[in-house]
N, C-alpha and C positions, 0 to 999 in steps of 0.2 A: 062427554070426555072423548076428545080424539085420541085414536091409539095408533101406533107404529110397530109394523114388528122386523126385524133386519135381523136376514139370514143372511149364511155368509155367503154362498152361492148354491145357485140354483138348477142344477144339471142333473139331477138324475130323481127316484123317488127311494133315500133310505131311510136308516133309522132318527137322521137328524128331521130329516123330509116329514117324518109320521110327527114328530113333537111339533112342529113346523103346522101341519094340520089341526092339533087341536088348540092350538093360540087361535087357531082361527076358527074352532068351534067354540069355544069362551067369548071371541071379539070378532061376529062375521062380518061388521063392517068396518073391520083394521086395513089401512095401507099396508104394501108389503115391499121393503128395499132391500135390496140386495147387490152384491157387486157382478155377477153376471149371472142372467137364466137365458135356458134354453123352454121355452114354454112347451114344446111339441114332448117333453118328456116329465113335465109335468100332471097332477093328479088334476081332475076337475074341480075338487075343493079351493085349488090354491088358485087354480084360473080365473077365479069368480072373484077375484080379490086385486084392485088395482095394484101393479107391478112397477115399480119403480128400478131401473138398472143402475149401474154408476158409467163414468165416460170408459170403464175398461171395454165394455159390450160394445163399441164401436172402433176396438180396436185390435180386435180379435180373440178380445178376451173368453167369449164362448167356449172356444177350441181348444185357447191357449193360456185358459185364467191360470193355472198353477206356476206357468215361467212368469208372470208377473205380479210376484211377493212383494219386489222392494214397492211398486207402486200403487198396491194396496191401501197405506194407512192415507196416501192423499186422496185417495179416489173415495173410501168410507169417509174422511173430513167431508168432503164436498157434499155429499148426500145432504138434503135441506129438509131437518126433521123441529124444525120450528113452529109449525103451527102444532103440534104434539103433546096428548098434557102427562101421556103414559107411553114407554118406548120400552118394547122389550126385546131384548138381544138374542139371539141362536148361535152363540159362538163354537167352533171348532177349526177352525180358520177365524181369519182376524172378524168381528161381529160390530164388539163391544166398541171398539173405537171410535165410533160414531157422535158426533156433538150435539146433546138435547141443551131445551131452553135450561136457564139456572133452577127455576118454578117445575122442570118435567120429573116424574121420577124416571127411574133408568134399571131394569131388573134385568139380569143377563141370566139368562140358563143357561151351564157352559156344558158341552159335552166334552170336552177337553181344552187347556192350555194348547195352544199352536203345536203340535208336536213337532215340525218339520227346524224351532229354530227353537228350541228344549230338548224334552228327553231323545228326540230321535236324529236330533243334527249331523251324529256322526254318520250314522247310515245311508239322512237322505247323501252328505257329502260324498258318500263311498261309491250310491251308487248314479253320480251323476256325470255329466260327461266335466272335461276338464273345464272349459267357459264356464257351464251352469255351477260349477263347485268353487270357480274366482269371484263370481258374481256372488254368489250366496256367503263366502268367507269375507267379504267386506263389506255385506250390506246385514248379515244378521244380526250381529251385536245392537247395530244402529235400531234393526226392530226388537228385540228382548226389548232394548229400552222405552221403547214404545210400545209394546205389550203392557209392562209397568204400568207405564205413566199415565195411561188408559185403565188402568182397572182401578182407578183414583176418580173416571167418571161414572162408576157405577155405584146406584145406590145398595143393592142388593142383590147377591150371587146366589145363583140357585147350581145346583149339581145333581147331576145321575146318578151319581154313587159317593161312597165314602173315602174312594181311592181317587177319584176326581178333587173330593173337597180338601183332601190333603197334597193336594199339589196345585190348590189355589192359594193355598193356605201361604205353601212354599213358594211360589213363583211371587205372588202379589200380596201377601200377609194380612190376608180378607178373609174373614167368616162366611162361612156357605150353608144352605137349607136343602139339604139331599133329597130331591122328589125322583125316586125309580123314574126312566123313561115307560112308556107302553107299550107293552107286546101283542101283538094282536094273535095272544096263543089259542082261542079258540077253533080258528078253522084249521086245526091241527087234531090229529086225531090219532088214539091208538087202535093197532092193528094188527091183528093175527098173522101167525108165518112164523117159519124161520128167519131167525137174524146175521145174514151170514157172512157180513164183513163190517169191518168197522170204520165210521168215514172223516174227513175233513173237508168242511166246507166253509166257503167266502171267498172275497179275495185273494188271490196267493202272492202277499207282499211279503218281503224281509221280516220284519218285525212279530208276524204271526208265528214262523219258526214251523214251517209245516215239515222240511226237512228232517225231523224231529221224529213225526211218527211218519215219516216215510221210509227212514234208515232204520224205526224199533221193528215196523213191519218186516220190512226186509229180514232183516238176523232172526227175527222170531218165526217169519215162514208164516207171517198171518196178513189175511186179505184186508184191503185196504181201499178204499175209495175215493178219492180229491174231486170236488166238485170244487167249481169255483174258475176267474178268470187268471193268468197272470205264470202259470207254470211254464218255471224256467227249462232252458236244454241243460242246465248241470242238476235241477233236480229229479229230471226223467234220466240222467248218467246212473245218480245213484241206488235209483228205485229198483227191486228184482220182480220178480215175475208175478207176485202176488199182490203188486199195484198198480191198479187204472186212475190213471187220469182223463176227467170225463171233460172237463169244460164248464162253463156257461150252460145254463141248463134255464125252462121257465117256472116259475111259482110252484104249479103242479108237480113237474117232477122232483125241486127240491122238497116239498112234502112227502114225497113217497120216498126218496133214498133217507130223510130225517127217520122216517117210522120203519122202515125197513134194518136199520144200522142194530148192530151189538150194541157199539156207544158210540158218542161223537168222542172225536179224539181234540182237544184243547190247548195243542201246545205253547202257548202267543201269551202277550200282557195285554189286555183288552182294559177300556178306561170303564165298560159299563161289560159288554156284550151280548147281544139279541141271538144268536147262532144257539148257545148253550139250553137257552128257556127254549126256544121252539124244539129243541130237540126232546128236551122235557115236557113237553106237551106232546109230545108221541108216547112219552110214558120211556125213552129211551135215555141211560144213564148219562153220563158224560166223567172223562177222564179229565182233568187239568190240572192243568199247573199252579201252585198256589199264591198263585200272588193278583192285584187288580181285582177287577169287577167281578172275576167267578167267585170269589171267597162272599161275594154279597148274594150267587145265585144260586150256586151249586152246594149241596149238605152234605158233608161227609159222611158215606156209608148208609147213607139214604136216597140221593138222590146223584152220589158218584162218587168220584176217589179222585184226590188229590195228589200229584207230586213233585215235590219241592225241592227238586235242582233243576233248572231248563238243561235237563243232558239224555241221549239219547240211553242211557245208562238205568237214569231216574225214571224214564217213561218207561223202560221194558219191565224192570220192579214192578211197576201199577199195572200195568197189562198183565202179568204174570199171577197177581194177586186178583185181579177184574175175572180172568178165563177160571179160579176155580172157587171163586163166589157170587158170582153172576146169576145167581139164579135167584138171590137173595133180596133182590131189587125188587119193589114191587110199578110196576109199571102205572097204576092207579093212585098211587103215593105219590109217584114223580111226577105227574102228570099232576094230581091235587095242588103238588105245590108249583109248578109253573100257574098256575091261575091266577096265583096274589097279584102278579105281575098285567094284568086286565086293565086296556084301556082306561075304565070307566075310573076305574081306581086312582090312573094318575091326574084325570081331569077334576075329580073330587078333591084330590090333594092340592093341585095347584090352585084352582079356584080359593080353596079355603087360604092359598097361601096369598093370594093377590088379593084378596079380601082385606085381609090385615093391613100390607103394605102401602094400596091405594089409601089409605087410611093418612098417609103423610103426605097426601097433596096441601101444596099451601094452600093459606085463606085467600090469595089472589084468584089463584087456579078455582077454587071449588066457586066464588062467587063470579065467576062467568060462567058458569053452569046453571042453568033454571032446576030445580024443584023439582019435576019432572023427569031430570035427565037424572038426576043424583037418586031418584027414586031408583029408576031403570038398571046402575049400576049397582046396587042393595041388590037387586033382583037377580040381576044377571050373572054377579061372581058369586057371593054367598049366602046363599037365601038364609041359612044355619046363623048365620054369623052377621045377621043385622046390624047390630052395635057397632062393627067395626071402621066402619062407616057416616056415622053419627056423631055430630057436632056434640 
């Protein structure tokens, strides 16, 4: 059984990156297509794996893949994924669009619907230059519609979370099979110390709303920490004296500011979120907001506190409530429960779930297969789950 796997692009190593690697621990001799990589920042796992680009990587796409959305879904069409008897999708950017044989099946893992031309359009438009915001206002609608009309070539949707699969549900009116992503919460550790500021880390786009606990810090007179790239000059305007903005930091040090923190602070609508678990695998609470992927990771009054108006009002409530029960958290508890979220867990899960699925290869596909090879893949996805696979 030849397999394909089509990520949407390939520049950096995150969280889409890690699920990306273990498709390719399941299938280590899968092609792998993509609309642009950058190899030198790439992991060895994914190096090891023939690399297929689209014609955007020769045209600057590298550098410049996100100013060229509108010619996206031409450049996924052209990708030649015909010799293919199983194709599975990494979508968060356009993925899924992709054209298999009519005999291929076609499983998408979605880590989110396109945000840039959905839930988040107004913002990318607000905050783009005037060209980029005329180009995007008469070419999005043209791609929603081809978001659509593309989630009609997928046999099977897979999702991160349960807030993912209801806005598959909504954008493309497709049932979803919700497999947690992988957090590789192990080499996270709790640690002794004082915990003497509270942080936010990642990215610092719009959408996360760091703003948030930077102005509750501020009026409360409590220390604060932003890690991460992307901070603006009006949100260091607003910040007082009790906020550092650190920057870009490496692995190592976001581990020790995660284990060091009172709590992470959560202010953002996240589709899964990997920030929140590793902080809980320090054994360190987490504040958010209750809406998206934290209500899948975060336990109220166990493993952190919730609040539910994104205002910076809502957040100093929960802060105020966090500073005189805080002690109440047990760090061994939070940390217990970041664990369910292990690797190993989601590879067990997916396996067993492509077990079933390949199960609906046609009788063309499976009798060009020898005996041997059909053996191979019983073996290889679910050894539990023999039958599912059996004529």
């Amino acid at each position: 059984m030849k397999v394909a796997l089509v990520h949407y692009w390939l520049v950096g190593m995150r969280g889409g990156e890690k699920v990306l690697e273990t498709f390719c621990d399941i299938f280590p001799n899968a092609d792998i297509f993509t609309l642009v990589a950058d190899p030198e920042k790439l992991s060895a796992k994914l190096k090891r794996h023939k690399l297929t680009t689209s014609f955007l990587q020769n045209i600057g796409g590298r550098k410049h893949y996100q100013k060229m959305l509108p010619l996206m879904p031409h450049a996924l069409e052209s990708l030649d994924l015909t010799a293919y008897d199983l194709v599975i999708s990494s979508e968060a950017g356009p993925a899924k669009g992709v054209i298999t044989r009519p005999d291929a099946v076609h499983v998408c893992y979605c880590h989110s619907p396109m945000r840039y031309i959905w839930d988040l359009y107004p913002q990318y438009m607000a905050g783009s230059s005037r060209l980029a915001r005329a180009v995007l206002a008469l070419t999005a609608p043209i791609l929603r519609q081809w978001d659509v009309t593309t989630s009609h070539r997928v046999d099977h949707f897979v999702t991160n979370s349960e807030y993912v699969a209801k806005r598959v549900m909504k954008f493309y009116r497709r049932q979803a099979t919700v497999i947690h992503p992988p957090v590789d919460v192990a080499r996270f550790q709790i640690t002794p110390g004082s915990k003497d500021y509270y942080l936010c880390a990642g990215q610092i786009t719009p959408y996360k709303k760091i703003e948030l606990a930077v102005a509750a810090c501020t009026k409360m007179n409590l220390p604060l920490v932003v890690v991460g790239d992307g901070a603006s000059t009006r949100l260091k305007q607003i910040a007082g004296p009790t906020v550092h903005f650190i920057g870009a930091v490496s692995d190592a040090e976001m581990e020790s500011y995660l284990a060091g923190c009172r709590a992470l602070l959560y202010p953002g609508v996240e589709d899964f979120g990997i920030v929140p678990l590793e902080a809980m695998a320090c054994g360190r609470p987490v504040i958010a907001f209750g809406r998206g992927g934290a209500l899948e990771t975060v336990v109220e009054g166990t493993t952190g506190l919730f609040f539910h108006e994104q205002t910076v009002e809502a957040l100093m409530v929960a802060l105020t409530t966090f500073e005189k029960e805080q002690d109440r958290f047990s760090p061994a508890e939070i940390r217990a429960h970041a664990m369910r979220f292990v690797p190993s867990r989601f590879e067990a899960e997916l396996r067993q779930f492509l077990g079933g699925v390949t199960g609906s290869l046609t009788e063309t596909t499976r009798r060009k297969m020898s005996e041997e090879e059909m053996r191979d893949v019983r073996i290889d996805l679910v050894p539990q789950r023999e039958e599912a696979l059996v004529d």
